[in-house]
N, CA, C and O of each residue as an XYZ file, in Angstrom:
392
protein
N       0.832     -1.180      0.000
C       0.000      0.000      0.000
C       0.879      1.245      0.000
O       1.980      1.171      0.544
N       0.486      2.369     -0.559
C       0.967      3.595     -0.721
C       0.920      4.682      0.675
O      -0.241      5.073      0.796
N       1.420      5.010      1.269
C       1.648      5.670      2.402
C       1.209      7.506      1.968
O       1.069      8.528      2.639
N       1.135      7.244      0.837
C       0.781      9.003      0.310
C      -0.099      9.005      0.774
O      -0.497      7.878      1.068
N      -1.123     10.320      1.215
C      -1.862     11.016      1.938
C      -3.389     10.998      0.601
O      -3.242     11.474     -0.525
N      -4.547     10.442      1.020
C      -5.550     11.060     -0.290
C      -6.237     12.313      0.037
O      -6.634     12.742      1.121
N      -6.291     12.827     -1.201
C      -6.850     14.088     -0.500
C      -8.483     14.167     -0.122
O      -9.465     13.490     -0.426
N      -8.326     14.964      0.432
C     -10.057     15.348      1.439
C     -10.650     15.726      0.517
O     -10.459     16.680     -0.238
N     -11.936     14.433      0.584
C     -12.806     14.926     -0.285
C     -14.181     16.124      0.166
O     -14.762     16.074      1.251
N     -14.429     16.932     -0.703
C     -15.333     18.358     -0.210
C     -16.329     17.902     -1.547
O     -16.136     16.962     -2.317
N     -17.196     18.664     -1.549
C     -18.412     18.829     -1.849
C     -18.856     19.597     -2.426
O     -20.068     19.806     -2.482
N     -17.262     20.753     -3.507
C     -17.569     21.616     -3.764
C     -17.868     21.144     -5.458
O     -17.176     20.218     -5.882
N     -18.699     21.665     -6.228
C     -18.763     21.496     -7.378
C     -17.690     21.665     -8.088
O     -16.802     22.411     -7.673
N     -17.566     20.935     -9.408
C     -16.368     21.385    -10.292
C     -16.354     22.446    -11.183
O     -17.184     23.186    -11.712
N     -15.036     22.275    -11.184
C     -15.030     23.914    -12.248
C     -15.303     23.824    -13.797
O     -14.815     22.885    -14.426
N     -15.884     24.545    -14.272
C     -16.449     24.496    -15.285
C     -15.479     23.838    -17.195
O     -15.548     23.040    -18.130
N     -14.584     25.168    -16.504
C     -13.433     24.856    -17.606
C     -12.511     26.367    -17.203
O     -13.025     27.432    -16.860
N     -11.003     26.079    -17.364
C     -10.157     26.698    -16.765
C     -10.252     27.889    -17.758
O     -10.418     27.614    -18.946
N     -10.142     29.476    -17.289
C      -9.745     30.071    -18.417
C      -8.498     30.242    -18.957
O      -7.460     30.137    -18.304
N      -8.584     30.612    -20.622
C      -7.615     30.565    -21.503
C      -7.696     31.950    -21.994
O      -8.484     32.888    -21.871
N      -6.894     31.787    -22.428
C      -6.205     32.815    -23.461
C      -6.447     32.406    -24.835
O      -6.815     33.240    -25.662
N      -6.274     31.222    -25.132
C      -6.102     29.963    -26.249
C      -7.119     29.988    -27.035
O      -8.227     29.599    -26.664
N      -6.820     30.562    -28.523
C      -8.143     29.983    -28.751
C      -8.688     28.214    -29.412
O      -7.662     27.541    -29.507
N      -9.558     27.639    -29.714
C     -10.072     26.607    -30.011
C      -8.935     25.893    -30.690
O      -8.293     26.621    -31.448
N      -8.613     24.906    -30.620
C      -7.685     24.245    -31.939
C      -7.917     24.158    -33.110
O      -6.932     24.256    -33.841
N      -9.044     23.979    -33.659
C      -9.732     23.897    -35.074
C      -9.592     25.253    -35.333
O      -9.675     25.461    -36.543
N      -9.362     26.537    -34.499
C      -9.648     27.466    -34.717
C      -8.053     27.993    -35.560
O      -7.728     28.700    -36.514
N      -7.431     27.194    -34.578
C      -5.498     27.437    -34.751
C      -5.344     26.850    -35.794
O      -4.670     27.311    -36.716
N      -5.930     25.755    -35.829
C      -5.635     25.108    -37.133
C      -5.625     25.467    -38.471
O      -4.738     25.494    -39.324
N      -7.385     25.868    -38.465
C      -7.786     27.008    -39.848
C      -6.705     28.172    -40.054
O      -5.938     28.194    -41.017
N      -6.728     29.053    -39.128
C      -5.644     29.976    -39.125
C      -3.715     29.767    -39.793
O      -3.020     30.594    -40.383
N      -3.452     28.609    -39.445
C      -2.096     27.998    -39.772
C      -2.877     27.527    -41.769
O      -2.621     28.012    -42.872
N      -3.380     26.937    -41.532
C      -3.629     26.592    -42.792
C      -4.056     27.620    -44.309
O      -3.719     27.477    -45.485
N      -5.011     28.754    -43.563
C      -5.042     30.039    -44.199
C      -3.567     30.835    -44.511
O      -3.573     31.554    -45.510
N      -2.608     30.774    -43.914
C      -1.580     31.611    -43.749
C      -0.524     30.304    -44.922
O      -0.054     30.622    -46.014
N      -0.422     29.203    -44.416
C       0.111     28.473    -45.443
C      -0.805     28.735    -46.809
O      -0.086     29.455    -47.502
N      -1.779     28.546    -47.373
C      -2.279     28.471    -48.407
C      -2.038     30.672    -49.043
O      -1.812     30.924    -50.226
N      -2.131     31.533    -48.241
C      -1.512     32.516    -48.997
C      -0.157     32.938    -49.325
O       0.269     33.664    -50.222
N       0.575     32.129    -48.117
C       1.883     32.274    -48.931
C       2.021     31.386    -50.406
O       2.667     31.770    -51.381
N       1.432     30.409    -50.334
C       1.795     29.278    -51.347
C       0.630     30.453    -52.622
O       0.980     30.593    -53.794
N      -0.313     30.949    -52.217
C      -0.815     31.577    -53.998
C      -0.256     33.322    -54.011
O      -0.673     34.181    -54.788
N       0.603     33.484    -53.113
C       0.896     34.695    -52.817
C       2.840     33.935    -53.809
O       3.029     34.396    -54.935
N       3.433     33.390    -53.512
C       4.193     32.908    -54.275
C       4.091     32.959    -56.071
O       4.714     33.634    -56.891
N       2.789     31.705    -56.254
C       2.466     31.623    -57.990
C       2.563     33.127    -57.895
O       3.690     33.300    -58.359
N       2.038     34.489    -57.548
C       1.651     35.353    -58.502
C       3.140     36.010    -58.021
O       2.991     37.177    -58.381
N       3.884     35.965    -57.686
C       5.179     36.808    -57.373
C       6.050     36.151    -58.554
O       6.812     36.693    -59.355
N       5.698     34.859    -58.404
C       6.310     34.298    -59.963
C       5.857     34.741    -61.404
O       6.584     35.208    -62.281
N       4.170     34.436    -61.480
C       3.908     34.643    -62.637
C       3.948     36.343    -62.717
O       4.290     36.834    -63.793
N       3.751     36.853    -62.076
C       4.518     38.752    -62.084
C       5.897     38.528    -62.827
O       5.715     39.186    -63.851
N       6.971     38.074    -62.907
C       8.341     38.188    -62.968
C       8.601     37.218    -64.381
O       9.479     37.348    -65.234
N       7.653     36.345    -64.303
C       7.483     35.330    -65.604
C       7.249     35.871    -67.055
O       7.515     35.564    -68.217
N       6.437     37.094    -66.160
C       5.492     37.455    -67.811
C       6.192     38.994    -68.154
O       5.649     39.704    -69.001
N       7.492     39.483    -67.405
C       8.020     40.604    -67.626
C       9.280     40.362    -68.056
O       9.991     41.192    -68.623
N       9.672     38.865    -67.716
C      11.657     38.936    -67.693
C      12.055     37.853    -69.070
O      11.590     36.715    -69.134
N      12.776     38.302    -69.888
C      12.495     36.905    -71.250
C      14.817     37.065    -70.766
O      15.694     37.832    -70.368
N      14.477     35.360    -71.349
C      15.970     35.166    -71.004
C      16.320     34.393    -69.450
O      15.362     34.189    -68.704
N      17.218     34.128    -69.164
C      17.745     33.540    -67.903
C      16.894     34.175    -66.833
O      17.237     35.356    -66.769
N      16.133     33.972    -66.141
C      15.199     34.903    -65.185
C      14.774     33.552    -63.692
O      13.752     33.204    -63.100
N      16.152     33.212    -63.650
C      15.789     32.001    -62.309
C      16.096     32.506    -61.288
O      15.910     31.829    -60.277
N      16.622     33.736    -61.152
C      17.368     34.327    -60.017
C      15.718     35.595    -59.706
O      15.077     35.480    -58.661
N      15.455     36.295    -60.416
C      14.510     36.800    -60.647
C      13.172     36.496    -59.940
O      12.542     37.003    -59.012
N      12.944     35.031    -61.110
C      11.606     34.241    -60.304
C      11.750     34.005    -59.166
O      10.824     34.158    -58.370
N      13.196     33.482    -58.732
C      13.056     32.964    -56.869
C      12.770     34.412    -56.279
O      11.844     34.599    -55.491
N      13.506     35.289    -56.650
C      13.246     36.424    -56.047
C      11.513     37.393    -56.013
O      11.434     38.232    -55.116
N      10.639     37.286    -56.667
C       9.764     37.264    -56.906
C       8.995     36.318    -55.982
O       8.329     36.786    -55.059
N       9.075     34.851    -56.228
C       8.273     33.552    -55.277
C       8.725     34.360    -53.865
O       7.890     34.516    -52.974
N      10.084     34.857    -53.723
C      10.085     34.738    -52.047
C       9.198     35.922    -51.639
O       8.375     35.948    -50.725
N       9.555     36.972    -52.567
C       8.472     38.522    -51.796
C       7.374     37.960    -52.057
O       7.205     37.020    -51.281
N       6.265     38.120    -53.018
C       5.390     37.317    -52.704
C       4.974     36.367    -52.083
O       3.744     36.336    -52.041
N       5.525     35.488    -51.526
C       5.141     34.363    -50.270
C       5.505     35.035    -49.329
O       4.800     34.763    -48.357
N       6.208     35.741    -49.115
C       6.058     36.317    -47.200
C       5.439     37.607    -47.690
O       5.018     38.038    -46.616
N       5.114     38.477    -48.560
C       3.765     39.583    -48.219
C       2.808     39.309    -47.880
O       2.192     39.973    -47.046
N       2.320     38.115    -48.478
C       1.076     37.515    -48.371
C       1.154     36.704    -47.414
O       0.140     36.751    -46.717
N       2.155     35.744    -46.958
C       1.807     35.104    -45.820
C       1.913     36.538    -44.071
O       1.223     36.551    -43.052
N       2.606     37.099    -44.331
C       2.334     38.170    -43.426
C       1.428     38.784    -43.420
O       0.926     38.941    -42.307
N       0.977     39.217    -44.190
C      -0.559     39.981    -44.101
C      -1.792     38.792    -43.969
O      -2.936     39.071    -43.612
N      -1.325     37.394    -44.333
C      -2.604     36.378    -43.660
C      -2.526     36.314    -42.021
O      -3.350     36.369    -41.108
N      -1.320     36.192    -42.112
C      -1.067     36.396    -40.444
C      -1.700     37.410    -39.580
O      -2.382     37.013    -38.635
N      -1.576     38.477    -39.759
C      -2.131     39.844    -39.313
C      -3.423     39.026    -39.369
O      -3.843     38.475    -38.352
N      -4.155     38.927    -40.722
C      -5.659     38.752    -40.721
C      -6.183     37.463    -39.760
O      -7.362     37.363    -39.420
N      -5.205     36.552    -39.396
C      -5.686     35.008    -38.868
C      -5.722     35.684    -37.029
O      -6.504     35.356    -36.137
N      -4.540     36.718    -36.969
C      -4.414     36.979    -34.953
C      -5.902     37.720    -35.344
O      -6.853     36.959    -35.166
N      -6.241     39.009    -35.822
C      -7.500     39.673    -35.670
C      -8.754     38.932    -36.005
O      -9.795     39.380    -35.524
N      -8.821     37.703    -36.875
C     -10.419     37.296    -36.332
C      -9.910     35.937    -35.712
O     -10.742     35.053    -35.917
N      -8.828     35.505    -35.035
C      -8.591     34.463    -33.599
C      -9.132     35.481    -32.374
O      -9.997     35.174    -31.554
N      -8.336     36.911    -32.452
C      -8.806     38.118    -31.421
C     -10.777     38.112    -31.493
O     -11.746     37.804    -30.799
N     -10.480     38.609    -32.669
C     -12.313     38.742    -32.390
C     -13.373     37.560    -32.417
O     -14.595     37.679    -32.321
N     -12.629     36.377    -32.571
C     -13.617     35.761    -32.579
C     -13.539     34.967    -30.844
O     -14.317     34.218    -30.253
N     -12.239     35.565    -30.479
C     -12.247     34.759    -28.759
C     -12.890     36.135    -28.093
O     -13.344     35.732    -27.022
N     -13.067     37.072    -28.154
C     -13.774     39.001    -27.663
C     -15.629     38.093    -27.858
O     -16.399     38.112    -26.898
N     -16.044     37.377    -29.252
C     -17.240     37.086    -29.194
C     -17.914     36.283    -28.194
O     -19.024     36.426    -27.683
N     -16.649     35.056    -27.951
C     -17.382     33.866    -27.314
C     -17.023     34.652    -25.926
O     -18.008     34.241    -25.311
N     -16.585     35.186    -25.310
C     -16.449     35.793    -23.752
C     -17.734     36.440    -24.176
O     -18.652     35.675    -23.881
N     -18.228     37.655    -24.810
C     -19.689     38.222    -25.191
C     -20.371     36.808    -24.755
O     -20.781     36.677    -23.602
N     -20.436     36.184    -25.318
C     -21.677     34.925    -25.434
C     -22.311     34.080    -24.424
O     -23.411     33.564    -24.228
N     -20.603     34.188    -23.590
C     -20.513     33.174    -22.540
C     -21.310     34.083    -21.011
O     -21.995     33.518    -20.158
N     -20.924     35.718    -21.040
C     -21.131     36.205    -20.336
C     -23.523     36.388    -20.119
O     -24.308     36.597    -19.194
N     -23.584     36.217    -21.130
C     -25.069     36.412    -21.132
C     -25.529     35.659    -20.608
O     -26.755     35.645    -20.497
């Protein structure tokens, strides 16, 4: 047998659910996946921009092109994924509070 102490049981109800900061996982998820999918079409058009202007050796060009385009766009999905993770965790505290 275990000599550890059990603890005293009380009678107080349980807690509901701890608060977070966090929002939903499906919620994180969508968000990660939005931000991957605009860098990746934020890329094609940084390419096809540089494709349809540069005739001749243009591989240094296109990468250069794919990379600004994939991080403008994945940065500005970003911005857009924290402000509706922000507003959409501002709603459910609204919701929860009524």
């Amino acid at each position: 047998m275990s000599s550890l102490p059990t603890p005293a049981h009380n009678d107080s109800p349980p807690l509901e659910r701890p608060l977070s900061a966090l929002p939903p996982r499906g919620a994180r998820i969508a968000a990660f996946c939005s931000i991957v999918f605009g860098g990746l079409t934020g890329g094609l058009i940084g390419f096809a921009l540089v494709d349809l202007q540069c005739s001749g050796a243009c591989d240094v060009p296109k990468g250069i092109g794919v990379f600004v385009g994939a991080t403008i766009t994945a940065a500005g999905m970003g911005i857009v994924a924290v402000l509706v993770l922000r507003a959409s965790g501002e709603w459910k505290e609204l919701q929860d509070n009524k």
